[in-house]
ROVEX-599482 format. One record per atom (N, C-alpha, C): chain; atom name; x, y, z. Coordinates in Angstrom, 2 decimals, always signed. Layout:
BEGIN
{ch: A, at: CA, east: X, north: Y, up: Z}
...
//
This chain:
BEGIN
{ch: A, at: N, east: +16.33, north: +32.38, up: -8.04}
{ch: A, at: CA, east: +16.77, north: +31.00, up: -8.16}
{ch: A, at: C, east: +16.13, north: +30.18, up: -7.04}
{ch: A, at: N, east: +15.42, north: +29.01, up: -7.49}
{ch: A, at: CA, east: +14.91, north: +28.31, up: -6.21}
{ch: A, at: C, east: +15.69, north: +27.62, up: -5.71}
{ch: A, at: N, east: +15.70, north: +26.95, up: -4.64}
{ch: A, at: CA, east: +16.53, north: +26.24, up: -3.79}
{ch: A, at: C, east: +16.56, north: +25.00, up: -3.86}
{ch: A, at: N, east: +17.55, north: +24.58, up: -3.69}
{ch: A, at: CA, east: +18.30, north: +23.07, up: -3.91}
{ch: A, at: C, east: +18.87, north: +23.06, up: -3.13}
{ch: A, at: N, east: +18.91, north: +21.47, up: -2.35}
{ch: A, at: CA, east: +19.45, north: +21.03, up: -1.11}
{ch: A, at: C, east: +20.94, north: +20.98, up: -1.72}
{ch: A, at: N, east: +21.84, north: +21.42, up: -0.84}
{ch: A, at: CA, east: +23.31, north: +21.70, up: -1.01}
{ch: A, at: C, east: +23.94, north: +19.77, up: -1.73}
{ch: A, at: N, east: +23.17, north: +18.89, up: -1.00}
{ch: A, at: CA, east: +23.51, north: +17.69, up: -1.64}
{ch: A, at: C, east: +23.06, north: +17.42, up: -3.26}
{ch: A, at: N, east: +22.16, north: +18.09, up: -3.53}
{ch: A, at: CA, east: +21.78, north: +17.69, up: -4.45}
{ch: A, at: C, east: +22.54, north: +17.58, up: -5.99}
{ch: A, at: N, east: +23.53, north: +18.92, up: -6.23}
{ch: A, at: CA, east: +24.19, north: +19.06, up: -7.20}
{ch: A, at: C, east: +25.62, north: +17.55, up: -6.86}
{ch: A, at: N, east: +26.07, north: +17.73, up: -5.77}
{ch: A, at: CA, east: +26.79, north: +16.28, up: -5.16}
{ch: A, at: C, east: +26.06, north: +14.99, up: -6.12}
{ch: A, at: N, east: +25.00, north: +14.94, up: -5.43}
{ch: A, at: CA, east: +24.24, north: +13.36, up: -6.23}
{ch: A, at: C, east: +24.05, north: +13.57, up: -7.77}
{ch: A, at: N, east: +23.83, north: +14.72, up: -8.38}
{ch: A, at: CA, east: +23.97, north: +14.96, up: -9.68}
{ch: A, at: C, east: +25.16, north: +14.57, up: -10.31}
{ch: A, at: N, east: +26.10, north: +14.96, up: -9.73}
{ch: A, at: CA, east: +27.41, north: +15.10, up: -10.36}
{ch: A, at: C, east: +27.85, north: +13.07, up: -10.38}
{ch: A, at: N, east: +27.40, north: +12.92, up: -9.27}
{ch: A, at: CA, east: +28.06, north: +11.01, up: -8.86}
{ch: A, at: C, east: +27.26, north: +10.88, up: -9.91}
{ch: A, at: N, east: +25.96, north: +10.62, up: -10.10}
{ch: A, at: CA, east: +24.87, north: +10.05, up: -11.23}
{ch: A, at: C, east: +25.52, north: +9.72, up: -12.34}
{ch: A, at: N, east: +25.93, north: +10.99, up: -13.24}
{ch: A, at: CA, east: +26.52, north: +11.43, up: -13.75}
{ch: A, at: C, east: +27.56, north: +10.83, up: -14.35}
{ch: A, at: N, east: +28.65, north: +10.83, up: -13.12}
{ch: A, at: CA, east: +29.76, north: +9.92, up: -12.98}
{ch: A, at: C, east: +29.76, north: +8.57, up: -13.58}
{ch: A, at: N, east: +28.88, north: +8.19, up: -12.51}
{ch: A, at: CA, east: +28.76, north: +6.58, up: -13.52}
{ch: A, at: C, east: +27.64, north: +6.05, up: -13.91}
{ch: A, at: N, east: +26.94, north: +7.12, up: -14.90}
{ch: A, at: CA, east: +26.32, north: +6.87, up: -16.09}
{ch: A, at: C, east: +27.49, north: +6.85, up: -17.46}
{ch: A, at: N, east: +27.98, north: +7.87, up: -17.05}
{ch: A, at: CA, east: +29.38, north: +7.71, up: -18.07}
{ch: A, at: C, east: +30.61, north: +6.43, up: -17.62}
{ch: A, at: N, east: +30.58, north: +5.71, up: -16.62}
{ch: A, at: CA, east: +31.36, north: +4.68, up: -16.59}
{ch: A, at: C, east: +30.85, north: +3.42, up: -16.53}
{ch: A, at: N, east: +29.38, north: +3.59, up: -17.23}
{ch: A, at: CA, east: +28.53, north: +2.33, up: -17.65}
{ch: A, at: C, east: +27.53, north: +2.25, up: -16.24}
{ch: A, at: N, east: +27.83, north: +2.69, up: -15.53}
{ch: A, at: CA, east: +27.04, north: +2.00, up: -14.18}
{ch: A, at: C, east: +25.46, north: +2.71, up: -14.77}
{ch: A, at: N, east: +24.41, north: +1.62, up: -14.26}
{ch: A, at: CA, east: +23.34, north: +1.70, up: -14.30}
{ch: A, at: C, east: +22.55, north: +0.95, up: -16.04}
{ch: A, at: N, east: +23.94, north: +0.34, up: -16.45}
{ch: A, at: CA, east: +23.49, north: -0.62, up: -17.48}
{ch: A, at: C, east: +23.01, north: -1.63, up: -17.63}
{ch: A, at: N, east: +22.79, north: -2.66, up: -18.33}
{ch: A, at: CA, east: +22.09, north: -3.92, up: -17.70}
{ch: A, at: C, east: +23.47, north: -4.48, up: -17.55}
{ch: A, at: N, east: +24.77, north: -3.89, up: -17.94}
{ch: A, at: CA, east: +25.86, north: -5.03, up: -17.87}
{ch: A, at: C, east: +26.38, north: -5.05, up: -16.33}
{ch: A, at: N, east: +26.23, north: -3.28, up: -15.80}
{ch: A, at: CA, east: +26.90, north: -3.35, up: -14.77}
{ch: A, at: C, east: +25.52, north: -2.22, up: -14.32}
{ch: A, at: N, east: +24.07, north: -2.98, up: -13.83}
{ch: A, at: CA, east: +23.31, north: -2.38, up: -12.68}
{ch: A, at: C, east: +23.60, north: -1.74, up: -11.48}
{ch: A, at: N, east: +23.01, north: -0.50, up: -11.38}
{ch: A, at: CA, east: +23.26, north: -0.03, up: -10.26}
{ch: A, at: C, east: +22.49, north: -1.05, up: -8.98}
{ch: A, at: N, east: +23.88, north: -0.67, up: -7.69}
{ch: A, at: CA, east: +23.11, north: -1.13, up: -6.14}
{ch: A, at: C, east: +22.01, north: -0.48, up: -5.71}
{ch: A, at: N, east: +21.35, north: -1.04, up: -5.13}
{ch: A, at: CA, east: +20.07, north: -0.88, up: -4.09}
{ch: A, at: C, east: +20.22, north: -1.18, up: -2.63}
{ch: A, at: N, east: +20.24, north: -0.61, up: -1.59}
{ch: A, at: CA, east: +20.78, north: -0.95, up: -0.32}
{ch: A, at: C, east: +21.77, north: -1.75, up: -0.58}
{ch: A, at: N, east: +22.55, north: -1.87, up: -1.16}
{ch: A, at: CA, east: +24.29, north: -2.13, up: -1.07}
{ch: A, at: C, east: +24.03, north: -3.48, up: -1.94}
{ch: A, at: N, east: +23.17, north: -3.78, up: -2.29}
{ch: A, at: CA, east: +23.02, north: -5.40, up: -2.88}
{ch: A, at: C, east: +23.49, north: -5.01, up: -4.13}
{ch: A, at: N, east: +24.10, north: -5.96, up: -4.68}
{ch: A, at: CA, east: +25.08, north: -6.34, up: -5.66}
{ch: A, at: C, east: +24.23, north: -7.43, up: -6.58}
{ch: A, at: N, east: +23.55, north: -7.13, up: -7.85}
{ch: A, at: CA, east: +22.71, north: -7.53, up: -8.53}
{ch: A, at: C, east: +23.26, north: -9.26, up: -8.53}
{ch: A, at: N, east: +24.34, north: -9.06, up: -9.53}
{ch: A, at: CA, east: +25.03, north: -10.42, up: -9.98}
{ch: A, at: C, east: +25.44, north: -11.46, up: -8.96}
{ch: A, at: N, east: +25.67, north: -10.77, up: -7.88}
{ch: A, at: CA, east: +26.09, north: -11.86, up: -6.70}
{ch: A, at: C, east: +25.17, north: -12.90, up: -6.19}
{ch: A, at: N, east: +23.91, north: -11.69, up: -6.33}
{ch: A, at: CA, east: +22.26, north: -12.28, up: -5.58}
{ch: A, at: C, east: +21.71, north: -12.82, up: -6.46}
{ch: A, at: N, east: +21.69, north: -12.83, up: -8.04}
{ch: A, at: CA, east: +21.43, north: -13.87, up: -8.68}
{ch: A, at: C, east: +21.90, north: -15.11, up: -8.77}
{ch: A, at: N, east: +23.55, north: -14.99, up: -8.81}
{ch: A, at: CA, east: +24.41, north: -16.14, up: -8.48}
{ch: A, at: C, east: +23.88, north: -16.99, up: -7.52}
{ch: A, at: N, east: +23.88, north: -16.61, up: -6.37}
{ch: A, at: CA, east: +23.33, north: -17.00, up: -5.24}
{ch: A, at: C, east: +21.85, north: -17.54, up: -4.97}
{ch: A, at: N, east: +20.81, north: -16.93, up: -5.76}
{ch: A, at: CA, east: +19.53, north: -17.52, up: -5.74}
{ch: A, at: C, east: +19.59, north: -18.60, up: -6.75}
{ch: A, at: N, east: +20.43, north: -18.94, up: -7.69}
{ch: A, at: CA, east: +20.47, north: -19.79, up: -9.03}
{ch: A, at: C, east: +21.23, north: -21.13, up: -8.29}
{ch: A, at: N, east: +21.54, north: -20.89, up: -7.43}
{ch: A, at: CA, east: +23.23, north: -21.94, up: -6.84}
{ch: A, at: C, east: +21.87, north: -22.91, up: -5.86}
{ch: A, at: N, east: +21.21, north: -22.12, up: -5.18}
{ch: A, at: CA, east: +20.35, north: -22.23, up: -4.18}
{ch: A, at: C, east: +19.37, north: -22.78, up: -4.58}
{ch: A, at: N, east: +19.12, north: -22.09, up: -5.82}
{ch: A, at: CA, east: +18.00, north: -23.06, up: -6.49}
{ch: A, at: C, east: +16.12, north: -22.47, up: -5.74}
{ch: A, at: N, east: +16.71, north: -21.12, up: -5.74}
{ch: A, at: CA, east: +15.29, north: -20.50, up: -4.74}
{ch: A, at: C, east: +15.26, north: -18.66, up: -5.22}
{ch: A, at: N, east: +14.21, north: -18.71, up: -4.80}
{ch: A, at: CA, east: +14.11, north: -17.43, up: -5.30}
{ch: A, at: C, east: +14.14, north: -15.96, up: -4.53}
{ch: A, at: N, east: +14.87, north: -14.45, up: -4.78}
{ch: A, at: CA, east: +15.21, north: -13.75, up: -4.26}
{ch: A, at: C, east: +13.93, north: -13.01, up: -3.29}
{ch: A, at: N, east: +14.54, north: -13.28, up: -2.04}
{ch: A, at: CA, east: +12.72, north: -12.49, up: -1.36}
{ch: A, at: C, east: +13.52, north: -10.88, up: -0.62}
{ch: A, at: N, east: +13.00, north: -9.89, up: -0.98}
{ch: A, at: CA, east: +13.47, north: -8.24, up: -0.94}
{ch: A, at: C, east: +12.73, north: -7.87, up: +0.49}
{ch: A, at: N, east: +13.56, north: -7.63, up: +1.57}
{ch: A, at: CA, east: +12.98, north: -7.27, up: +2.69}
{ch: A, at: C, east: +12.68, north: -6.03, up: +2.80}
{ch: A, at: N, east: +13.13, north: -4.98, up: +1.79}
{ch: A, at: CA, east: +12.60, north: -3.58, up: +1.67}
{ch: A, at: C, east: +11.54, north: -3.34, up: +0.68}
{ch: A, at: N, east: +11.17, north: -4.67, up: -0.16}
{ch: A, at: CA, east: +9.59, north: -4.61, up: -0.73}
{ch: A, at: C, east: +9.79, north: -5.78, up: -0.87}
{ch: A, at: N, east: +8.61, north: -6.55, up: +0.33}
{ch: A, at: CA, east: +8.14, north: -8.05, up: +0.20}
{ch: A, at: C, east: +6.87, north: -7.63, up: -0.80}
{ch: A, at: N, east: +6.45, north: -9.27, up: -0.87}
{ch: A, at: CA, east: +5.40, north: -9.15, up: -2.12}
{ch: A, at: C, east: +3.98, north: -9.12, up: -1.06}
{ch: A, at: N, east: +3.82, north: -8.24, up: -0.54}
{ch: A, at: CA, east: +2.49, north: -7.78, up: +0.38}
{ch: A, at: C, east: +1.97, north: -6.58, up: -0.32}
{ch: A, at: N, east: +0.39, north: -6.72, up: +0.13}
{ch: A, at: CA, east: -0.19, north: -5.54, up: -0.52}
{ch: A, at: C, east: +0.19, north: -4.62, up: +0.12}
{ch: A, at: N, east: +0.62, north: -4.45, up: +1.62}
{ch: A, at: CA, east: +1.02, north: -3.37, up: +2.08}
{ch: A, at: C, east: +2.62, north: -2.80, up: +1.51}
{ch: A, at: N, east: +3.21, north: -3.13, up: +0.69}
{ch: A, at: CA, east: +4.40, north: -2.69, up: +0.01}
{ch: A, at: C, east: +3.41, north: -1.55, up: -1.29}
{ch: A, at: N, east: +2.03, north: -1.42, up: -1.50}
{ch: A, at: CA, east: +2.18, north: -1.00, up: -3.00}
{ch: A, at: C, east: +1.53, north: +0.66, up: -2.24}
{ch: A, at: N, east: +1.46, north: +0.49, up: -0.52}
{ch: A, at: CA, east: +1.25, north: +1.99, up: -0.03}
{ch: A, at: C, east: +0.36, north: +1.66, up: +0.82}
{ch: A, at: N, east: -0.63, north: +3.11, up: +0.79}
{ch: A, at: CA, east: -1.45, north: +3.07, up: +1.93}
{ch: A, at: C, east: -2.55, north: +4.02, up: +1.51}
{ch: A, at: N, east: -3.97, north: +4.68, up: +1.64}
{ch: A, at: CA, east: -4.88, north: +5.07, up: +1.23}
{ch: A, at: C, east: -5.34, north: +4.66, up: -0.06}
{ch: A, at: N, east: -5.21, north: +5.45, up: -0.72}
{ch: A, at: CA, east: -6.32, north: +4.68, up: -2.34}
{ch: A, at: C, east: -5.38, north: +3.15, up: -2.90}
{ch: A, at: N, east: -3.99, north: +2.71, up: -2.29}
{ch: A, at: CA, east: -3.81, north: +1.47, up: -2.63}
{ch: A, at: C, east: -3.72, north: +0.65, up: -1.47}
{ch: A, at: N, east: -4.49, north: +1.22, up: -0.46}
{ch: A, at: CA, east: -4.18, north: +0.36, up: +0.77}
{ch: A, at: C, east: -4.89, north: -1.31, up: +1.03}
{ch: A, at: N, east: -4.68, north: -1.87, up: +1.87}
{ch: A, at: CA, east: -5.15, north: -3.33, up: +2.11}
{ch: A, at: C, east: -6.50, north: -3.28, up: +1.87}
{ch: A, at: N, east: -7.26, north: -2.34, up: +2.09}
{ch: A, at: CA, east: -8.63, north: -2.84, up: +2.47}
{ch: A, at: C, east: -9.07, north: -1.65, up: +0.87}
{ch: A, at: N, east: -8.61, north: -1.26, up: +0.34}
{ch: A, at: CA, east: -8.86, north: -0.59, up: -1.30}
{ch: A, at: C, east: -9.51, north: -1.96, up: -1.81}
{ch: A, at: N, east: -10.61, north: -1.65, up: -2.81}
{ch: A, at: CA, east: -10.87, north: -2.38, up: -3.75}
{ch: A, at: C, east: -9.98, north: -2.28, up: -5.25}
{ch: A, at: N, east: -9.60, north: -1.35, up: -5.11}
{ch: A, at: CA, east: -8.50, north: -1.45, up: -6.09}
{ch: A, at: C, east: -7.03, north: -2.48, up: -6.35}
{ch: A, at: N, east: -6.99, north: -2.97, up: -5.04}
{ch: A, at: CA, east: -5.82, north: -4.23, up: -4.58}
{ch: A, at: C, east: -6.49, north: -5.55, up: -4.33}
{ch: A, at: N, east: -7.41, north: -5.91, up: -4.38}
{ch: A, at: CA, east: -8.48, north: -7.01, up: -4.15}
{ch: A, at: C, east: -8.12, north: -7.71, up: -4.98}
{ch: A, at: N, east: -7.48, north: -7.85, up: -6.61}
{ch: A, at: CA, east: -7.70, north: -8.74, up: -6.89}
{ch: A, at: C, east: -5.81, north: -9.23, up: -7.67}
{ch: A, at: N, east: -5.08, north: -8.15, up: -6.91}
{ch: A, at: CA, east: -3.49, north: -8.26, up: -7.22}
{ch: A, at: C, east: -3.07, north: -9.89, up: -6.75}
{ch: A, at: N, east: -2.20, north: -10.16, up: -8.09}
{ch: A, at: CA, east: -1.80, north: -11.50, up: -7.68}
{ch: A, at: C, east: -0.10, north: -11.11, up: -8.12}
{ch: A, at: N, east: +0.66, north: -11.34, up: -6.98}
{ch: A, at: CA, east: +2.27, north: -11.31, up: -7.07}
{ch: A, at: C, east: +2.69, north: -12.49, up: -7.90}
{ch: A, at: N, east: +3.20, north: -11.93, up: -9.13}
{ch: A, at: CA, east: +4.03, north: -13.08, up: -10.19}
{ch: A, at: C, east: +5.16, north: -13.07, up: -9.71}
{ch: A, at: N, east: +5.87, north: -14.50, up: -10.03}
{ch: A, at: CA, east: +7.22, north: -14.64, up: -9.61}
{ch: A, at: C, east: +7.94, north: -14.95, up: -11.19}
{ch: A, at: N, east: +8.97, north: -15.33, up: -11.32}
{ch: A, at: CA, east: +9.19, north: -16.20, up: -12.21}
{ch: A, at: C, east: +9.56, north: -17.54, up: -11.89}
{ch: A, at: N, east: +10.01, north: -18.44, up: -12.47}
{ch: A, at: CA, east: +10.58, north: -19.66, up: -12.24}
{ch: A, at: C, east: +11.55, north: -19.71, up: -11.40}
{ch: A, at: N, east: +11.88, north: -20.60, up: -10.32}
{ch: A, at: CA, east: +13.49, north: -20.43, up: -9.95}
{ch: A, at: C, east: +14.39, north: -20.99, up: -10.83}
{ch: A, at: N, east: +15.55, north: -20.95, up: -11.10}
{ch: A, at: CA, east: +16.18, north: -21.44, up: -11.88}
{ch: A, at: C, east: +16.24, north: -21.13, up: -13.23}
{ch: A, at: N, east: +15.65, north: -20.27, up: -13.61}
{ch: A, at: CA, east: +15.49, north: -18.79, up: -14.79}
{ch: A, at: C, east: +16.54, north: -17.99, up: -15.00}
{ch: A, at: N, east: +17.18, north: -18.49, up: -15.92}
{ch: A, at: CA, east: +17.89, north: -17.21, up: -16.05}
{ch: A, at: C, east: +17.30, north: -16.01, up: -17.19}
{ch: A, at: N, east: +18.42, north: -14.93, up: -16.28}
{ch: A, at: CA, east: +17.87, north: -13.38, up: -16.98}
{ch: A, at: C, east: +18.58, north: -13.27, up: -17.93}
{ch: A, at: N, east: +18.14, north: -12.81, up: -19.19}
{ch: A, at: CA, east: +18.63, north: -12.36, up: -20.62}
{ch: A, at: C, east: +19.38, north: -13.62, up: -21.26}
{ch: A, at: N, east: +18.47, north: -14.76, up: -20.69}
{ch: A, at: CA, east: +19.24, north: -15.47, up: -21.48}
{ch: A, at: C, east: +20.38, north: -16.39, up: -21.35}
{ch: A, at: N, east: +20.75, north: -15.99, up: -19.89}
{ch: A, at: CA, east: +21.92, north: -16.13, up: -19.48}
{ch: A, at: C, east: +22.34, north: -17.51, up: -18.42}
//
């Protein structure tokens, strides 16, 4: 039997958990560093501005480092889309 970090069956089991209590739906998205999808939309829509992610800004250095790094010709010609502010999602 190969080895599995003792946490791992733990994070299986939560997953799990609330995949079966809807979490990770579009109704009720899972968190990302503790951010709370609906709040931060609320909040960028109220504001009238758009959400900027300090754990991936829109820099080429967010998409890595060697074959996608700054100075890659492969990133030379990436242009970061936004959407509109004041957009709502699904419609909504």
């Amino acid at each position: 039997m190969p080895y599995t970090p003792s946490g791992f069956f733990c994070d299986r089991l939560i997953r799990e958990r609330e995949r079966r209590d809807g979490e990770g739906s579009l109704n009720k998205p899972l968190r990302f560093n503790g951010q709370d999808f609906t709040a931060l939309r609320q909040e960028c829509l109220q504001k009238k501005r758009q959400f900027e992610d300090d754990s991936f800004p829109a820099t080429v250095e967010s998409l890595g480092f060697k074959e996608l790094g700054h100075k890659s010709s492969k990133v030379k010609n990436i242009v970061w889309k936004r959407p509109k502010v004041g957009r709502r999602i699904g419609g909504r």
